[in-house]
N, C-alpha and C positions, 0 to 999 in steps of 0.2 A: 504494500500500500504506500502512496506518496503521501507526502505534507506539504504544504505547500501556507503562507500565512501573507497577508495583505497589509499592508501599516495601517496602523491605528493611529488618527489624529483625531482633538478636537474631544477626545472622553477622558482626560485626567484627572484626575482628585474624586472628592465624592460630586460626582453630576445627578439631573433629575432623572428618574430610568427611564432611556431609551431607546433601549438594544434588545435582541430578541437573541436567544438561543435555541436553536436548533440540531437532534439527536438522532441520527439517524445509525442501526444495524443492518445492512441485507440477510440476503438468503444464504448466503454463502460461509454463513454466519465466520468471520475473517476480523473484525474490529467494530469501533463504534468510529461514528466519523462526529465531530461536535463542528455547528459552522457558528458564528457572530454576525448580527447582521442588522439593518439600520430598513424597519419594514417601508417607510414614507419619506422620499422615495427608495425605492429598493434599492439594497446596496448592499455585499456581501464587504464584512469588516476583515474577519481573519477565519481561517479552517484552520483542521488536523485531525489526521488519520490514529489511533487509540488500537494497536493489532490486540486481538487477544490471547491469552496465554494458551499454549497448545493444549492444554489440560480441558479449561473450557472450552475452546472449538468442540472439540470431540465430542465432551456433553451436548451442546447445544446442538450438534448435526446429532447424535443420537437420542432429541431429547421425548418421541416417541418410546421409544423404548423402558422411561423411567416410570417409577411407581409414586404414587399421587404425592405423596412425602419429599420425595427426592424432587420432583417437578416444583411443588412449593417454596422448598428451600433455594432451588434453582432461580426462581423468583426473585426471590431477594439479595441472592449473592447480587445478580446482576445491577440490579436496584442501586443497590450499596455501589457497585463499581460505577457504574455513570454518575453516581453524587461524586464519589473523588475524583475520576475524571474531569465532571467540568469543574470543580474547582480548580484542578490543577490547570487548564485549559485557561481559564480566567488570568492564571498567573502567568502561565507564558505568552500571554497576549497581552498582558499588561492592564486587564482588566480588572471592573471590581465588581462585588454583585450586586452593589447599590443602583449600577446601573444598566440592572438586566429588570426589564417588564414585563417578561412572561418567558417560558422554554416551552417548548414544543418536543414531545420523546415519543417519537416511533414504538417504540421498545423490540427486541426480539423477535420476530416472526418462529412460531415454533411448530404451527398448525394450518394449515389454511386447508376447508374445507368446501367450497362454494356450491360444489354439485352436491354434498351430502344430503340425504332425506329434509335433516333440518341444520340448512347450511348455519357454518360456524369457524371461526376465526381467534386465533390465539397469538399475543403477543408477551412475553415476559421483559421483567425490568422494571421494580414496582417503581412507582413516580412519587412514591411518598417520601423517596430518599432526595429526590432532586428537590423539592418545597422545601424540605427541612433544612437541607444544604445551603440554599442560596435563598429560602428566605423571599421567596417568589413565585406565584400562579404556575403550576404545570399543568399542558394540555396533552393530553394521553388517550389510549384507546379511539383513532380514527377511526378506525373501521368498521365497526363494530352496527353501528347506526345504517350507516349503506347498506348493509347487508337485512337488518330487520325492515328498511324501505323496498327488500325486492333486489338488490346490486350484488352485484359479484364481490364486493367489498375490495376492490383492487381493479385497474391501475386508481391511485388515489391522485399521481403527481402531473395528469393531464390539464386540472386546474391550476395547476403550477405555470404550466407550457404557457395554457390559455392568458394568463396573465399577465407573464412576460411576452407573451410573441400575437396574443391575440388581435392587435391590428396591424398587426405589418404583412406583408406580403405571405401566400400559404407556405409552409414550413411540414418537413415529416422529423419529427424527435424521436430517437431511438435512445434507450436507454439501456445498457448491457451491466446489467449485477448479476446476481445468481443466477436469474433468468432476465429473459428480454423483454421492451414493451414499449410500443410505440402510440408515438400520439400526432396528429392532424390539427394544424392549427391555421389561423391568419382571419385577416380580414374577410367577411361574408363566409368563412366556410364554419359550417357546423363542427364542432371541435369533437372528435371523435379517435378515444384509447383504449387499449386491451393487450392485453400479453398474448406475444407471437411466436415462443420457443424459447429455446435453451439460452444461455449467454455463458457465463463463467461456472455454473458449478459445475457441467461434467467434464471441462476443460481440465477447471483445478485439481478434482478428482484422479483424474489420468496423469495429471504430473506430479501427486504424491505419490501416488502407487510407484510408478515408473522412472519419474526423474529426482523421486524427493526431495522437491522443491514445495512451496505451496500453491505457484502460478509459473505457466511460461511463458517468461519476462520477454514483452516485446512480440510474444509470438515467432522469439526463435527460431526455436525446434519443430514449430511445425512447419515454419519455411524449408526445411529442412527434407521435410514428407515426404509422402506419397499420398494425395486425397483419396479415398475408395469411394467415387463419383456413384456406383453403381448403388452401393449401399445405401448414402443420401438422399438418391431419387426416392428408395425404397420408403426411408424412415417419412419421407413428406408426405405421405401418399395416409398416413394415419388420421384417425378422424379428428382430432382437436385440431389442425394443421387446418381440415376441411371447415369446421364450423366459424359458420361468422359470430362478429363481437356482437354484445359485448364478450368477453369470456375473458378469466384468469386461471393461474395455475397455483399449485403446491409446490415449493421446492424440494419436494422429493416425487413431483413429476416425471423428473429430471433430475434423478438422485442417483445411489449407489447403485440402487436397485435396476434402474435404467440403464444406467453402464453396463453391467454385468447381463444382461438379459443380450443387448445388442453388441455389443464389443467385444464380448468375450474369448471373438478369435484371433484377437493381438495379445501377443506377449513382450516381454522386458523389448525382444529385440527390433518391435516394429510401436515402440515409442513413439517417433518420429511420424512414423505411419497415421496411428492412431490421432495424434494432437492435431497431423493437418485433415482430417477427416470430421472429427470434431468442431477444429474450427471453421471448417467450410460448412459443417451441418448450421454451426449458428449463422452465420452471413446467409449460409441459401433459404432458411427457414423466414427469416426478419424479411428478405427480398420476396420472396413468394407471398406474404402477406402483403410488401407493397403492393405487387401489382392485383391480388387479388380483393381488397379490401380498402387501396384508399384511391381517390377518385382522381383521373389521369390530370387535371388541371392541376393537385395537389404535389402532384410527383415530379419536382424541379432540386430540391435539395436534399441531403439527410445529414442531419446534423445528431454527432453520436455523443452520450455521457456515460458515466458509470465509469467501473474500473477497467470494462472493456476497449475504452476509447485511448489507453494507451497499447493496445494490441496492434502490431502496425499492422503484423499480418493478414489480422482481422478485418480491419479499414480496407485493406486492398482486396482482399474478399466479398465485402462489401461493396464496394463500388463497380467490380467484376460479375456482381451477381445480380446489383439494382439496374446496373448501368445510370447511375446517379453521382452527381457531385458528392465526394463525403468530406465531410471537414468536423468536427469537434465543438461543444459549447464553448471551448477555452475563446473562439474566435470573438463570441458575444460575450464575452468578459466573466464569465462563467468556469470555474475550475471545474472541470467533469464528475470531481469527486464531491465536490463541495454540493452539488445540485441538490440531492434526496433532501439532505438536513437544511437547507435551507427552506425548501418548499415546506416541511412539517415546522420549521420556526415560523416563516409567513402564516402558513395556515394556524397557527396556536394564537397567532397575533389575531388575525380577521374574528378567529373564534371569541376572542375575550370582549370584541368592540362588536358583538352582536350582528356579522356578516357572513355572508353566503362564504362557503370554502370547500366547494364542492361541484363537482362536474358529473351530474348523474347519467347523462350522454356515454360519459366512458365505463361508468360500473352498470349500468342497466337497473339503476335506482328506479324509481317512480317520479324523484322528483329531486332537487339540487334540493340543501338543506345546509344544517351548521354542525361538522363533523367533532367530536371530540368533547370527552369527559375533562371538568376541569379539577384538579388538585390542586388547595391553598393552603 
């Protein structure tokens, strides 16, 4: 994971609060990412990437497995690390938390059930540890609400897009964390997002097993490759791939379990093989949804985020499979990593001032609404 931190002017000493923090974990469960940020106008202050310790990773990708005890306590470990996290965060950015007026914490993704009888959605990372810490409004539990309106409760960050990119010219945002998801935006066009495949976990997956690394940096080794084109065509041809949005996934969609089921006939020495095969699955998989899902006037750029966006290999897969310009949020002043946690800080912000922060267009809501539980 990168770091990457913006100068702080203009907030020394004790000031009145007004800065937002925002918390963001993916799927890939890898770190917490914390951003700072200035919601009117918008303005990303400082970021940093928070890896977490190999111990937890493991729990957290295996946290299915745990029994209701171990799941709770899990809870609150987590809880407890994101309070000292942002404080420490505060400190290496040189902030205080006098002047922080609300955080915004994703927490955890540990569940995500959309299709289930009676869809349901699970986040850890209690937020009663963040209030306590800093002394300020936590907004927590997004999801939660979209999903009892009828929504897939996911993609959340298409209101994100909508806000920054909503009148300027159409836009396709692709965002590669654990898994992928894109979003359709700009002036006159109905702002329409949904998750389209795989992104980083069964990449990363494959380069623990195999290269015992946790990612491969740059997309190396799978430049390296050999694609197995045939195989790709095969995996697209599955029904989620087919079914129009809205729709989201589980990151164990796209888990271990999915590796092993389709992969299984690489070993140690076709590494190489397997990463560039992977990462072509995720470029043709995002590509095949553009052209099958968003509307041909729409389809002029893609601009990528996520951890994915320093993948160069990926990029160029991407732009080979859309036949699209690809360039990065970094170009809109946008750090790719900073994006998720800032959009759940803006939305904790919208939610506290009694504002819509919701794009029900992209989760198949009933109705746009004010997402998030608040803790004081």
């Amino acid at each position: 994971m990168k770091n990457k931190s913006c100068a702080v002017s203009g907030h020394t000493g004790a000031t009145r609060r007004k800065l937002v923090l925002g918390l963001m974990s993916g799927t890939s469960c890898d770190g917490l990412t914390i951003c700072a940020l200035e919601p009117q106008p918008f303005r990303v202050i400082a970021f940093k990437n928070y890896p977490y310790p190999a111990d937890l990773q493991k729990r957290l990708l295996q946290a299915l497995s745990l029994r209701t005890a171990e799941l709770s306590a899990l809870n609150f470990e987590l809880g407890k690390l994101y309070a000292q996290k942002a404080i420490s965060f505060l400190k290496w950015a040189g902030l205080s938390k006098e002047q922080i007026y609300c955080v915004g914490s994703h927490g955890q993704t540990v569940y995500h059930g959309p299709q289930d009888p009676l869809p349901n959605t699970l986040q850890l990372a209690e937020p009663s540890f963040l209030a306590a810490a800093l002394e300020a409004p936590v907004v927590a539990h997004f999801r939660e609400k979209d999903m009892v309106l009828g929504g897939q409760g996911a993609p959340l960050v298409p209101f994100f897009d909508e806000y920054l990119f909503g009148q300027g010219s159409p836009k396709i945002l692709l965002n590669l964390g654990g898994i992928a998801n894109l979003t359709i935006v700009g002036k006159g066009v109905k702002t329409i997002g949904f998750d389209c495949g795989p992104a980083n976990t069964l990449m990363d997956l494959a380069s623990m097993r195999f290269l015992h690394k946790p990612y491969d940096k740059n997309g190396a080794v799978a430049a390296e490759g050999r694609a197995d084109e045939a195989l790709v065509h095969k995996l697209l041809q599955q029904p989620f791939f087919r079914r129009r949005p809205p729709k989201s996934l589980d990151k164990n969609d796209f888990g271990p379990a999915y590796l092993e089921r389709y992969f299984s006939a690489f070993g140690p020495k076709q590494a190489a093989d397997l990463l560039a095969t992977l990462n072509l699955f995720t470029a043709a998989a995002a590509a095949q949804a553009i052209k099958r899902f968003v509307p041909l006037r729409c389809q002029k750029q893609l601009i990528v985020s996520g951890g994915g966006a320093y993948n160069q290999t990926l990029l160029e897969n991407l732009h080979q499979a859309s036949g699209l310009p690809v360039c990065t949020c970094a170009q809109y002043g946008l750090d790719p990593q900073a994006k998720e946690a800032a959009a759940f800080g803006l939305m904790a912000y919208l939610a506290l001032q009694g504002k819509i922060n919701h794009c029900a267009r992209a989760t198949g809501a009933r109705k746009n609404t004010l997402l998030g539980q608040v803790v004081l």
